[in-house]
Structures are given as C-alpha cells and as structure tokens.
N, C-alpha and C positions, 0 to 999 in steps of 0.2 A: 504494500500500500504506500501512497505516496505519504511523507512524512516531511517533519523539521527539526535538521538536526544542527547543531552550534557549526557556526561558516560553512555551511551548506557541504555538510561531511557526506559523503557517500552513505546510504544505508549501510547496516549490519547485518552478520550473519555467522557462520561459524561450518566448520567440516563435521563430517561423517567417518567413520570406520565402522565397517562391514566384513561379514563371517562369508567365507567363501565355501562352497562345497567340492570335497576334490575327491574322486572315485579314484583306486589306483590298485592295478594289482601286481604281483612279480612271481615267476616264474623260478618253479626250484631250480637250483645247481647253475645262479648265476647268469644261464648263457643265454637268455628268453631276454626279448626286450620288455622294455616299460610302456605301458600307451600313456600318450600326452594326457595329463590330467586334466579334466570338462574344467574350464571357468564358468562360476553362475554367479549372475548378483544375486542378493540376497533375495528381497520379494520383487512381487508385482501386485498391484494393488487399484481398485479404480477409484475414480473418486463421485460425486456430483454435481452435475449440472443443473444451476439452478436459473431461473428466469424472473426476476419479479416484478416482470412488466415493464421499468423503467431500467433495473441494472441487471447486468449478468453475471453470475458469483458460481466459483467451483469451490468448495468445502471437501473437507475432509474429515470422515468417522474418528472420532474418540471414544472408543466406548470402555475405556477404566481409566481411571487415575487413583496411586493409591490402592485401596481396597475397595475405593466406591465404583462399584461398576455395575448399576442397576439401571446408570439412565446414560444415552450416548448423545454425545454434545456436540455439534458439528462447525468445525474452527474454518474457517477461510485459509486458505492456503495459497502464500501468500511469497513471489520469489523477492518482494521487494523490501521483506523486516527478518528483522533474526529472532527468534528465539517461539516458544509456544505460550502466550498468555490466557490466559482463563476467569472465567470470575467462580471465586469461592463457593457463591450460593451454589447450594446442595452436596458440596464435595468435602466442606467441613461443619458441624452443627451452628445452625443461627446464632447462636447466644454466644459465637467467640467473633460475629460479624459488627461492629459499630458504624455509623455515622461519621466516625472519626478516624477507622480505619480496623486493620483485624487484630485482636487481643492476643499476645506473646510474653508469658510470662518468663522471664532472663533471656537469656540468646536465640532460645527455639525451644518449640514446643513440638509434637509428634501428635496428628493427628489423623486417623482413617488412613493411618501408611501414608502419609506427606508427612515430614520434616515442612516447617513455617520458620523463618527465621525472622529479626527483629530488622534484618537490612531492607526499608522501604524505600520504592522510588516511582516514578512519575515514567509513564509510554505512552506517546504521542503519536496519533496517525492524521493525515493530510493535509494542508499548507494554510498560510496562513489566512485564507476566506473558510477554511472547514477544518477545523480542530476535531477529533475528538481524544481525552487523555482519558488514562486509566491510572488507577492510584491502588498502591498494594505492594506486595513482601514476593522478594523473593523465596522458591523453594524448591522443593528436592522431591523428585516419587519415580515412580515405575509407572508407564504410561501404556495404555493399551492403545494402535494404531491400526485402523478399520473397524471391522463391525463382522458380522455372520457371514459376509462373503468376500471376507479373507482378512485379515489381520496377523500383528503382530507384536510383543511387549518389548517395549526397552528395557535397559538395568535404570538401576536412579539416576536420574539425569536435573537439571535444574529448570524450573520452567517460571513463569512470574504469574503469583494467583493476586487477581486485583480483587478489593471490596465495592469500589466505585466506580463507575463511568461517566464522565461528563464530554456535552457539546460546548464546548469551551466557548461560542459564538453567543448563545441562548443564552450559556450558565444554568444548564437545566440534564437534571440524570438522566443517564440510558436505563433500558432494561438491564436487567441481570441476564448475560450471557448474549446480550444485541454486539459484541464486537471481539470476541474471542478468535484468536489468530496461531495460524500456524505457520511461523516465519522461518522459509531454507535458506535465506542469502547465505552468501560465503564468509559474513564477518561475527560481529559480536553486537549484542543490543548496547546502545550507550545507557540505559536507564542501569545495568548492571553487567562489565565485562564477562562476570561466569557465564550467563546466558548464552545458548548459540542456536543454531539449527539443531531439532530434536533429531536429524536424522543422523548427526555427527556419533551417536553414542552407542552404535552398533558395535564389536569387537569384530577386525577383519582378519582378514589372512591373506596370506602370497596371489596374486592376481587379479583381486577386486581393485579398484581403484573407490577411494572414499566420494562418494557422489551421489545423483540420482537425473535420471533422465526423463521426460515429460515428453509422450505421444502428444500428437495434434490432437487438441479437442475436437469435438462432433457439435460443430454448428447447428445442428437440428436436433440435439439433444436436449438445451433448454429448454428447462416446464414449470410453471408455477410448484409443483409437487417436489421438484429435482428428478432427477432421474441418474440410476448408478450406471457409470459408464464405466466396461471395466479396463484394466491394462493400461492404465493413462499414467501412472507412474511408477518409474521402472527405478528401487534403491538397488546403489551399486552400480557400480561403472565395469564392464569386464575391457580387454584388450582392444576391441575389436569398435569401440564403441567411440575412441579418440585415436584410434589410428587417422592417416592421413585419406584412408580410400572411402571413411566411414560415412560421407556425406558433408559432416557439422565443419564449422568453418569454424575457432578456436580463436577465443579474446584472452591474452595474457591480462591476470586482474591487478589492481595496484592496490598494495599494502598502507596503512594508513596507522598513526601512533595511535589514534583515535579510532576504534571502530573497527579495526583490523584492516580485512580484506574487502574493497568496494565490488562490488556488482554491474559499475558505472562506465557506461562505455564511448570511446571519443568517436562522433561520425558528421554526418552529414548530412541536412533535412532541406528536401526541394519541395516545395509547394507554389503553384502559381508562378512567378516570375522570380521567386526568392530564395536563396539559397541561406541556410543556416548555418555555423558551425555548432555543434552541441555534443553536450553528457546527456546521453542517453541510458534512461533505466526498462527493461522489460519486466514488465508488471503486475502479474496475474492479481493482486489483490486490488488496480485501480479496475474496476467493474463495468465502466461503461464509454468513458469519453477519455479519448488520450490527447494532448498539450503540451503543444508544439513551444517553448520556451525564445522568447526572440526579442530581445532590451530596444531593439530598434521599431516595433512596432508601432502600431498608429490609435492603439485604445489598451486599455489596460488588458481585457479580454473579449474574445470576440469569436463565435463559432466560422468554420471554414463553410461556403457555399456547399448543399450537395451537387455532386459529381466533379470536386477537385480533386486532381492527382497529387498523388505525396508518394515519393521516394526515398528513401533511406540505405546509406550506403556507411556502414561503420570501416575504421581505422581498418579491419584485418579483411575486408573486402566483401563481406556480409550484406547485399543488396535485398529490398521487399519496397515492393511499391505495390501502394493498394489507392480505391480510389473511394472519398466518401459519401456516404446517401443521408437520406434523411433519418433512417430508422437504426443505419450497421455504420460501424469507422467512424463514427462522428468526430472530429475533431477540433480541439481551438486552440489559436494563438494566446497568448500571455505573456507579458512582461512580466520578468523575477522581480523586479520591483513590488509588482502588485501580488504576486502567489508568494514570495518570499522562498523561492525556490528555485537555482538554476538549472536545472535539469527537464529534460524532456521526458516525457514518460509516455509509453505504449501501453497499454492498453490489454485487457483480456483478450480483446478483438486478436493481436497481434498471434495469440496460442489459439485459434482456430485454424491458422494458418500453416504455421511452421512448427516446429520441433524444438524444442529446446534441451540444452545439459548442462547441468552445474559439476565441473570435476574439483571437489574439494583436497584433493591432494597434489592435483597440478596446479591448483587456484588460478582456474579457467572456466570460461563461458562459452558454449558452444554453439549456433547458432543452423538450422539449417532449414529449407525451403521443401516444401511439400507439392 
C-alpha cells in the first residue's frame, strides 16, 4: 500500500528462508550414480479476488495466530509494506484491549500463544490526502497461512497486533480488523526494525532461493463475495525461476540505513506528450487507481482522459504499456508536493497483467510480461 515514510524512504520489507525438498537415492558398492536432487519451493497457495464495486483487493487467509484459530481473518496482501499487522480484537480477550492502547504488565505478557511486548508504535498507510495509522505492540506467535484449501504455519515470527485504527483525515476509528495487512517487500517496517515479511521465517535449504513469486491475476475473477483463485502465489524461489532464460527481467534493489532493502525502482513514464523520470513502486495493496508522480504538472491532481497510452520502461529494460478506460487502468497525475510522496505507484491493475518475483536472497525484483 502506498505509504509515508520520513524523506520519502522507500517502503519496507524483509527476506524469507525456505525448506526445500530433496529426494535422493545411492546405489550400493559406490559405483551407481546419484540423480540430481528435485528443487521445490516450499508451497503454492491461492489467494482472493475481491471486487467491491469501487476497488479491487487480493487478500490472503489467516486462519490461526497463536492458538486462536476458530475464526480466519483475511489480510491484504500487500508487495508495497513489510511486515503482517492485525488488530487484536478477538485474538486476545477484550479486557487486556483499552482506549488507550493494549494492557502489558512489565516487558511482555503471553497470551493465547502470542508473546505482546510493551515496545509500541504507530503504521501508517497512504499519503498524505488519505492516512490511515494503526496504533499497537509489537509481537511474537506462530501464524497459520491459508485456510482449508491449502495452508501453512510458521515458527514465531514477529508481526504488529494494533488496538486502534484511525483515518487520520476525519480523526474518526476504523473497524476492528477494516485494514489488516500482509506486507512481503524486501525491507523492514520502520514503525519497528524486527518486523519483516512473514514469509522471511521459513527454515530453507540448499537450492530454494529465499522469495516468493506471484502468477498473473485472473481479471475476471473479481466478485463482490471474493473468489479463491488458486496457485497465484508460489513461496520459494527454485533455480530455474531467476535464471536468465526464465522470462523475469531482474531489478538489483538498493539497501537503505533506514528501512533496509527498497522495493523502489528507477524508470520511465510516457503518457500523452510527456515523459517522466520516476521511482517506481508495484503495488498490489494500492486497489484501484495508480499515480503517475510528476512536480512539473499543471494541478495538484488530476485523473488521465480515458483511452490514454502510458508506457513504462524501468532502468533494467522492463517495458508494459497499457492504455486507460473509464472503468480499468484508471490513472492520475500528482504532484509530490501535494500527495507528499515521490514515487509513482502501479497499481493492482499492473498484477492482472504481468508476473511478478521478489528474490529475497539476491535482493531482486523480477519483473515479466504475460
């Protein structure tokens, strides 16, 4: 999701390690060969398409944290934040939830298999015309990922349980559980360095590469209801996936004192008569309208005509030009002045299209066309 971070720092994120499966057998008396050992990534897992008339959201199943695992909570899944946040209701009893924040008697308390510690902070998602923060402790659990048709547990890992949600613009609460997120970038959340990508916390072995890879969404999958689409994300990176013949065209990422590893990529945006230089972020958690960032503009923001072409060409030679309508691609110009954010951002739209891969062990973004 798109965010604000202190001097316009690249999102955060964090890597994955992953368990590989290696079949292998030998032959008595030495003189038998070996067969090459199968590389597998770990899972494959789908996620949901959701429509809700005005935006388009892919979520992904939760269904345990801790030891509560009676009700399954559906996080946004989200390549542009790092870490998993959640809100407490229902995953720790009401009477430890305040107004003021969540009750931690000395460093940490142990509850329903969460560890809750007393380190609180503040996570902020989208810029500065649409806020919304989350207020809460960071914590520690074992986390169930998917649901009935397919899943998997982590070990303890850290994730941020909030009590509160605010639209920072209104100054008026969210629901409980209205902005729960499940953030893979490649860095660290700034509201707290332990935080990373939940998928970092897998244990790997010799030929997985620590990652995950994201099939093209199914454009006609959106429904009011969602609908599971499966196979759409593939944890674990094998050989064969960032070789050079694989397709993906490969963004070296840039390390940052702050935040780690950026997701943040340097390219090129043609629209109309105008050429952009920009940081570009691919988005899956902005939901409907991507924003084309450009200080020389001639209104603060402003949507594109339907049926203009836009082009995009990143630093590593990564081209997609799509053109937009009134209903799909919608897009607008803005000045960082006014969004408080220099970055360009694509759009969920952008993953109906193409492929993506995040290799957290090359700390690379991979990029390919469908």
């Amino acid at each position: 999701m798109r965010k604000i971070y202190p001097g316009y720092l690249a999102f955060c994120a964090a890597g994955l390690f992953l368990i590989m499966l290696i079949s292998s057998c030998s032959k008595g008396g030495g003189s038998g060969n070996n067969p090459t050992p199968t590389v597998k990534p770990f899972a494959t897992l789908g996620l949901y398409e959701v429509d809700s008339g005005i935006y388009k959201r892919v979520f992904i199943p939760i269904s345990g944290v801790g030891t509560s695992t009676s009700t399954t909570y559906y996080l946004v899944f989200d390549t542009g934040s790092a870490g998993m946040t959640i809100d407490a209701t229902g995953l720790i009893p009401a009477s430890m939830i305040t107004s003021s924040g969540i009750t931690v008697p000395g460093d940490s308390a142990v509850v329903n298999g969460i560890t809750i510690t007393n380190k609180t902070a503040v996570v902020s998602y989208g810029d500065a015309q649409s806020e919304i923060s989350e207020y809460g402790n960071l914590a520690y659990s074992t986390v169930i990922i998917g649901d009935a048709n397919g899943k998997i547990t982590t070990k303890r890992i850290p994730i941020f349980l909030y009590y509160k949600i605010m639209d920072v613009g209104s100054n008026t609460q969210q629901p409980a559980h209205s902005n729960d997120v499940f953030g893979v970038g490649p860095g660290y959340s700034f509201a707290n360095n332990a935080i990373g990508s939940p998928l970092r916390y897998f244990a790997s072995a010799n030929g997985v590469l620590s990652g995950f890879k994201l099939a093209k969404f199914s454009a006609a999958a959106y429904t009011t209801n969602g609908t599971y689409v499966n196979d759409l994300l593939t944890i674990g990176l094998v050989p064969e996936d960032v070789n050079p013949n694989s397709g993906f065209v490969m963004h070296q990422l840039t390390y940052y004192s702050q935040g780690g590893y950026s997701p943040d990529i340097a390219a090129t945006v043609k629209y109309n008569n105008t050429t952009v230089n920009a940081t570009i972020l691919f988005d899956t958690g902005t939901p409907a309208i991507s924003t084309i960032e450009n200080s020389g503009a001639s209104s603060n923001l402003a949507s594109l005509p339907a049926n203009t072409p836009i082009t995009l060409t990143t630093s590593s030679g990564f081209t997609y030009s799509y053109t937009t309508s009134s209903a799909d691609n919608i897009t607008q110009v803005a000045k960082p002045s006014y969004t408080g954010d220099p970055r360009t951002i694509f759009s969920i739209n952008f993953f109906n299209d193409n492929q993506f891969l995040m290799d957290y062990t090359g700390h690379e973004i991979g990029l390919k066309n469908n």
